[in-house]
N, C-alpha and C positions, 0 to 999 in steps of 0.2 A: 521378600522384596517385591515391593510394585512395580511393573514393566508397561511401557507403553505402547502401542500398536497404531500406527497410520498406515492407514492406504491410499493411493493415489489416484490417478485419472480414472473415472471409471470409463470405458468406449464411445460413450456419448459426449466426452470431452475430448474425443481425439485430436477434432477439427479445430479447437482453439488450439492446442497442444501443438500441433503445426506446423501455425500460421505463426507461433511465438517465437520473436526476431530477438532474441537478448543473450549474452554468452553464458554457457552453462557448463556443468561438468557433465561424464558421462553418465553419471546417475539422474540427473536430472533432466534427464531425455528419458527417461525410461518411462511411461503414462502408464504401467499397471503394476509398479512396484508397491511391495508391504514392508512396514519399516515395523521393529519392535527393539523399543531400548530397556536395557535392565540397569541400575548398578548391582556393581559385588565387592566384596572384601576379599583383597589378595592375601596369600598365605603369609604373607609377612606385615598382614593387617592394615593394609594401603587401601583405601576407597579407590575405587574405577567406574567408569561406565561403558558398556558393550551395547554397539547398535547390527542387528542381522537385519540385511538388508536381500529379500526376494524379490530380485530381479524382474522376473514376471511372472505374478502369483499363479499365470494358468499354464505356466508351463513346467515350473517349478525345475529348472537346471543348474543356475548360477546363482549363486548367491554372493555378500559381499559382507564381511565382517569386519566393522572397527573397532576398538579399543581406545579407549581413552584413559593414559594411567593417571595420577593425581597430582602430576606434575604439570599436565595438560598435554602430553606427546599424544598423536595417532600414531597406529600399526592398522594399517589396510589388511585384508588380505580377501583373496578371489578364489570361492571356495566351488566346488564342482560337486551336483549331484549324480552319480554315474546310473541312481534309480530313479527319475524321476516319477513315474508312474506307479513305483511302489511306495515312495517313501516321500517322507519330504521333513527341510531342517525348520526348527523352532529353536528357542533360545529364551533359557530363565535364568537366575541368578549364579545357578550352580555350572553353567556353559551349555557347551549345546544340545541339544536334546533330537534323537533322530527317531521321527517317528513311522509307522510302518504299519498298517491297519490298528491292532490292538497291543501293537508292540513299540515298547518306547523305549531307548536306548542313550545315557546318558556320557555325555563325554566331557571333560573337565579341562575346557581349553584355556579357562579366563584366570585362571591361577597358578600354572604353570610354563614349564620353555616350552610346549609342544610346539604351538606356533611359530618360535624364532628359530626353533632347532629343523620343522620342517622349510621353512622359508632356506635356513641353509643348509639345506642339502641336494647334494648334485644333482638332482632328480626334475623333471620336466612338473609331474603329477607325483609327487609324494603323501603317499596315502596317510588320512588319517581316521580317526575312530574305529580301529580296527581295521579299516579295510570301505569306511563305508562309506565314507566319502574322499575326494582327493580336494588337494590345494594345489593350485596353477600357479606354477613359477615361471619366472620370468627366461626366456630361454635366446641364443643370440640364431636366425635363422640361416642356412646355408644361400649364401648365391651363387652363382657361376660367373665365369670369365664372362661373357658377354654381357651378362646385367650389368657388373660393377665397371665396364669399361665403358657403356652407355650412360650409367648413370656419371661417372667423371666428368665424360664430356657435356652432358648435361647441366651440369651443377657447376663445373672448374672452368670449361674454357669457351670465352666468347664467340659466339656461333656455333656454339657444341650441336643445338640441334639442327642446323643444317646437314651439320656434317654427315647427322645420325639419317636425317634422311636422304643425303646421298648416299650412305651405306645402302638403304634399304632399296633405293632404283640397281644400284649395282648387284642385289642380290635378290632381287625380288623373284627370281625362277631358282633361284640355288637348290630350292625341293623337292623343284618340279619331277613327276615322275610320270612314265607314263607305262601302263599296264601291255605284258604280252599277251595277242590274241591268235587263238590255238584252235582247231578243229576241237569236238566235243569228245576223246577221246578216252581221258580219264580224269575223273575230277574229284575232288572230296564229295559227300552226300550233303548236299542240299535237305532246310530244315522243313517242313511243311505245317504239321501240326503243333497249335499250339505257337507258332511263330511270328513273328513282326506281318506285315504285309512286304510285298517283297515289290520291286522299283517295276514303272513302266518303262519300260525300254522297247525300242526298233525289234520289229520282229525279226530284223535279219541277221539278231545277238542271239535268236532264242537256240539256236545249235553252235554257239559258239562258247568257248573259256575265257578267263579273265585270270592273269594270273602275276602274283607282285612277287619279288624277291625278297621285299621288303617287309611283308608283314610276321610281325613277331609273336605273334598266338597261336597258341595249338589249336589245331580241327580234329586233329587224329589222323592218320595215315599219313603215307609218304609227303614229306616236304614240296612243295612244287608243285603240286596237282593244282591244276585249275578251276575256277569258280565260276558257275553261270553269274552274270552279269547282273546285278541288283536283288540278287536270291542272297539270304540269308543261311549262316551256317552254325550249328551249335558247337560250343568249344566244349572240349572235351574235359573235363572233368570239374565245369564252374554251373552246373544246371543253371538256367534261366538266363545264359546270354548268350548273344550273337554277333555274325560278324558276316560282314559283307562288302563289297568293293563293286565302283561304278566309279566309267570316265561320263562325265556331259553331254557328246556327242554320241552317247549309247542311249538317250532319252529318247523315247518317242516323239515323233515330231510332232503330234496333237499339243506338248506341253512347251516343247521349244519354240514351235508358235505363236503359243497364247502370252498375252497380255504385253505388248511389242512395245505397249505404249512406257511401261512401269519395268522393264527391266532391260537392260542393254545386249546388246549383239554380241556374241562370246566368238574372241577370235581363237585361230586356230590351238594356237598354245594352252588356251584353259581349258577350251573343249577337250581337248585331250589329255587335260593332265587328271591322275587317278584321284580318288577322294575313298579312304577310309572309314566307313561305320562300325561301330558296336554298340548292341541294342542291348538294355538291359527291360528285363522282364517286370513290373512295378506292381506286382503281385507278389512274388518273391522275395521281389529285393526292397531295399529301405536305399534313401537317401541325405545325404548329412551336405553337411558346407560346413568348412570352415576358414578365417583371415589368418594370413601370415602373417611372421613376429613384425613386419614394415607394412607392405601393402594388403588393402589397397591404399591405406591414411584418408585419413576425415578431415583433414587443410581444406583449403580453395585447390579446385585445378590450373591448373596454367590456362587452361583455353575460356574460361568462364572470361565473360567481356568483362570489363572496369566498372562500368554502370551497373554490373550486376552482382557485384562485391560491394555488403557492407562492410568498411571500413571498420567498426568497431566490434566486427566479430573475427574470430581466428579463422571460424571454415563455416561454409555455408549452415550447418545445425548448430553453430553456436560453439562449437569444440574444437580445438585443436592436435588434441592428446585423448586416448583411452585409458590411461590411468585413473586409476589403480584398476583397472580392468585390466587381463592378462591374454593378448593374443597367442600361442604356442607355435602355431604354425604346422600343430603335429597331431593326428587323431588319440584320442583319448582312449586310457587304457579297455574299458569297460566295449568299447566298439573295436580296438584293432582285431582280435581275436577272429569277429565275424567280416572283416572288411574284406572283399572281393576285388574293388579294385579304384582308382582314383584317378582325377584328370583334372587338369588346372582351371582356374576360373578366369576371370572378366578382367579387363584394363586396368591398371592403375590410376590411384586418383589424377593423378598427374591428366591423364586424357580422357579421364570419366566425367565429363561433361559437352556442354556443347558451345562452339565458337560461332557460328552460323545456323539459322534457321529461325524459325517459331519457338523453339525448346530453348533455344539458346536467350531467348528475350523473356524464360520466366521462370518463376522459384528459383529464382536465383544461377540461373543458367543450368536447371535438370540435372544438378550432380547424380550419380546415379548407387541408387540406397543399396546397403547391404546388414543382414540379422544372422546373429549366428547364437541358438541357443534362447531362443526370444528374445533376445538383447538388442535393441535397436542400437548401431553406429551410425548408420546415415540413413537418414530417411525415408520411407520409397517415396517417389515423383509419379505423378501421373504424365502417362504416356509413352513410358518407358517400359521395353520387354522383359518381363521377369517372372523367374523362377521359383518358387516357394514352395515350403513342406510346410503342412497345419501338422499340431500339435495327436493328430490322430492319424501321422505317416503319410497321406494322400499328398502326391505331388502335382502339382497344376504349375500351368504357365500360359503367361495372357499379358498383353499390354496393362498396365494398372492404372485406374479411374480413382479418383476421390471417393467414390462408391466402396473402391473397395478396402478404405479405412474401416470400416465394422468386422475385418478381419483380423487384426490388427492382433489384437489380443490372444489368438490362436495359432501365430505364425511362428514353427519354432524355426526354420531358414528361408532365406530369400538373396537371391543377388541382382541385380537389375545389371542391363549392359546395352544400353544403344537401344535401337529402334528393331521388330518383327524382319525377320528374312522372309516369312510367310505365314500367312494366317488362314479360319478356316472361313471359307463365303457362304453363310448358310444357304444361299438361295443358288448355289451351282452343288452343294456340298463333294466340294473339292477346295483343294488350297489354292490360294491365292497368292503372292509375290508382295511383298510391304509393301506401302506407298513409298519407301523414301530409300528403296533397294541400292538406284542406278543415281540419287543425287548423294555424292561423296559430303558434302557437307553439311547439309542438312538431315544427312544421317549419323553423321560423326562416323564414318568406316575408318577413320586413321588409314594411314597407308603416308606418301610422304608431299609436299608443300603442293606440287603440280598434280598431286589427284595421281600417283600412279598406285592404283590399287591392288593388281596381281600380285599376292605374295600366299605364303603358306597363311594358313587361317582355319581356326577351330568353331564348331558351332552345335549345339544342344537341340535338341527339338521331341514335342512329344507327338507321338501316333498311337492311333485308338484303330486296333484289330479283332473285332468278332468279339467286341466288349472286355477285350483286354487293353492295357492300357502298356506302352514301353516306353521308357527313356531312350534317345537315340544320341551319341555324342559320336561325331562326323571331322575326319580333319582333311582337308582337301589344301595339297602338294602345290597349288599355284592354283590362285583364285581372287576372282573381286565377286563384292556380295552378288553380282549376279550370277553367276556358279553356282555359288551357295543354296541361292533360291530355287533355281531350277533342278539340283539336286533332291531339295527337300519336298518339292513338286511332285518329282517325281516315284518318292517312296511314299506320300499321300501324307504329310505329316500333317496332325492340327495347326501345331505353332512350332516357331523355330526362330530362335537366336544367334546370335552374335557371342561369340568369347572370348579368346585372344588370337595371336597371331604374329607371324614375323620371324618364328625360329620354332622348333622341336622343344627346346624348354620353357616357350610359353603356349605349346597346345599338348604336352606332355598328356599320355595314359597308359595308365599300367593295370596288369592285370593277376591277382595272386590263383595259386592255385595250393591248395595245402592238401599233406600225404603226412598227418602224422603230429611231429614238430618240424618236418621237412618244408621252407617255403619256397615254390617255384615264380619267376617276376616274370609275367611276357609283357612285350610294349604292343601297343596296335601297329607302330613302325619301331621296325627296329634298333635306329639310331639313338632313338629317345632311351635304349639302357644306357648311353652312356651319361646321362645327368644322374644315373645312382650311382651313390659314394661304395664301396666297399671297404670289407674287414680288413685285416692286416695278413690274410693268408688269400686274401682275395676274395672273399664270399662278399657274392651282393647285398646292400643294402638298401633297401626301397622308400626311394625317395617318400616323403609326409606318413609314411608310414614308421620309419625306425629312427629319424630324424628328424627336427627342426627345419623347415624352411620358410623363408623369406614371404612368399605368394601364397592369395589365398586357392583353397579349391575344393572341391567338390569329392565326395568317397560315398564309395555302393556298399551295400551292409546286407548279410544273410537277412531274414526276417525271421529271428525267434523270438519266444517266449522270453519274456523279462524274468530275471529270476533276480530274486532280491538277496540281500545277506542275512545270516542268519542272526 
């Protein structure tokens, strides 16, 4: 049987790719997808045709396979490479075919129920061809009381969002926390080599403890011991991460000083309320993203102005729906194994654009893009601070230019969220505080109608130590972006973003530690175990780890050796 083979955008067509205003599905957002159609004859002698669709031929993870029987029905299905680097799917008359240097492996999907029988069964990722590939089923995600009683009012009752943001003035310090300080008396050991770079702070912290009641990660030793202030600590039995605690008002005054013009005056409450790190080591470690089974949605936002909605599209790329693309909400089996540990991602569509500013007056009001798996859902925008992993593990972060579409084709994640907390100035080489830190709207900081922006709030940033490079995820107790900044100032970060914020289950992180088949869950704050569900004798379950949920987010991955099936 003759098969046919298209390919699509090649990177030099990114820029029309776009700029292209017209409704689409989500395959046809895709600019480096390869199509190959076969027909077959079914075992009960029925003509078909099968299209495999490779998602992004260079990254080679997702694939998408139709069926067409000869009555004219489709059967989608959303198939999952767990090797991409070893193998990759093709597809001839006889089904599909997995190929893997000089080894080819045939599997005989297009003539029998494998297909329907995997699509029903209870399973998230039910393996097929042996074991070689998985198929993504559709899964319903976990929320909590708070989201669905937000969302109600949002959606059910007129002036719900008021309401939500008078909740948020009336609780905007509910997290607030502030750190005890102790003569230097006994404290865990501080990490030196090999370690992040550790915070400038007041020299008159530098014989002084830091110490939370709160934090849920093991250091080793006695509970309670105190921390030097902005020094980093390795946790005990996860090599390559850290962990470290600083209030505001523990910065040296060189950095609390600078730049008076671009970031605001922190009053007493922020200054002191404590802020959470844990650095992971990006030598070590790998990092993943992935979208929960709802958000963040590829609609229009709410905030996007009227003038900047076309009408005859569902959501600013053209799409309204990811189907038959299959979000899980849950890490895939082929990575839980190695996962380390996990922390929520970026705003919901709902607020992932811009109501005010320059941003807000173009592409569509800068919805703000996200890729999981090379799989574009939404766009990235320029100007917007984001995150991404190339297709060769290296994670960078950097406001994104039009420039940086020749990247396009190697990005296997990215999330975009808002405007820079801080950047690096080549010409002081020290960070700098974003231009649009201390303007609540023209940054989009969310927080509630009157600008009160002190609230709990999570934030990402990378630092480059003695040619190592570390992911740093930060959750700071009561803060507006200028907190944040000045934090990130002051541990010397390149870049640093924006995540979510407003409650523990949307700056949620966890941390595994494994003895075995024995899995241990620390959170960076404690409170945050209580969003994991448990078994029916009580044993924890970790959250996007052993469940389905709702939001997307972000998971740290050992770095080994890919090993392929045999």
């Amino acid at each position: 049987m003759k098969s046919r083979i298209r390919k699509f955008l090649p990177w030099l067509a990114v820029v029309l790719w776009a700029a292209a205003e017209s409704p689409k599905t989500i395959v046809d957002l895709q600019p480096f997808r390869t199509e190959t159609t076969v027909h077959f004859v079914s075992r009960d002698r029925k003509s078909g045709e099968a299209t495999l669709i490779d998602l992004n031929s260079s990254v080679q993870s997702w694939y998408l396979l139709e069926i067409r029987s000869a009555d004219g029905a489709v059967a989608a299905y959303h198939l999952e490479n767990p090797y991409p680097t070893r193998q990759k799917l093709l597809l001839d008359s006889s089904g599909l075919v997995i190929s893997a240097g000089q080894n080819r492996h045939s599997c005989d999907v297009l003539r029998d129920d494998t297909l329907p029988n995997a699509r029903a069964a209870r399973l998230v990722y039910p393996p097929l061809c042996e074991g070689r590939i998985y198929l993504r089923n559709p899964a319903t995600g976990h929320r909590t009381t708070l989201e669905a009683a937000t969302e109600f009012l949002r959606e059910h009752v007129w002036g719900g969002e008021k309401i939500i943001d008078f909740g948020h003035t009336l609780m905007e310090d509910m997290n607030r926390e502030t750190g005890k300080i102790e003569s230097a008396n006994q404290s865990h050991e501080a990490s030196r080599k090999g370690a992040p770079l550790a915070a400038l702070v007041d020299s008159k912290y530098s014989d002084r403890l830091l110490t939370s009641g709160n934090l849920g990660i093991d250091l080793g030793g006695p509970e309670g011991h105190g921390m030097t202030p902005g020094a980093w600590y390795p946790v005990r039995g996860v090599p390559g991460v850290y962990v470290s605690l600083l209030e505001p008002d523990m910065i040296d005054a060189a950095i609390l000083g600078s730049y008076s013009g671009t970031v605001s005056h922190l009053d007493d409450v922020e200054a002191s309320a404590l802020s959470y790190l844990i650095a992971f080591d990006l030598d070590r470690l790998d990092l993943g993203f992935a979208l929960g089974t709802e958000y963040p949605g590829v609609g229009w936002s709410d905030r996007a102005l009227a003038q900047q909605k076309d009408p005859k599209l569902v959501g600013p790329d053209g799409i309204g729906k990811i189907a038959p693309l299959v979000a899980t909400g849950l890490i895939a089996p082929e990575n839980a194994g190695r996962t380390v540990a996990t922390f929520t991602g970026g705003f919901k569509r709902t607020h992932g654009a811009f109501k005010y500013g320059d941003l807000a007056l173009r592409n569509s009001g800068s919805h703000y893009g996200f890729i999981e798996a090379g799989v574009v859902f939404s766009k990235l925008q320029p100007g917007l601070a984001t995150v991404f992993v190339l297709d060769d593990g290296s994670v960078q972060m950097k406001t994104w230019t039009d420039v940086d579409s020749k990247l396009l084709n190697r990005i296997k994640y990215a999330r975009q969220n808002g405007v820079p907390l801080v950047e690096w100035d080549q010409s002081s080489q020290s960070s700098k505080p974003g231009a649009l830190v201390a303007r609540w709207g023209d940054g989009n900081w969310s927080g509630s109608q009157d600008a009160k922006l002190r609230t709990i709030r999570s934030g990402a940033a990378i630092q480059i130590s003695g040619g190592k490079r570390f992911l740093v995820y930060a959750v700071f107790s009561s803060a507006t972006p200028s907190a944040m900044a000045r934090i990130f100032q002051a541990y010397r970060c390149d870049y640093a973003m924006l995540l979510d914020m407003n409650a523990l289950e949307h700056t949620y992180c966890a941390l595994y530690r494994r003895s075995g088949r024995q899995l241990t869950i620390g959170h960076l704050i404690k409170g945050m175990g209580q969003l994991d569900k448990s078994t029916p004798n009580g044993a924890p379950l970790a959250r996007f780890l052993a469940y389905p949920d709702n939001r997307d987010f972000f998971y740290v991955m050992r770095r080994e050796i890919e090993e392929s099936k045999p």
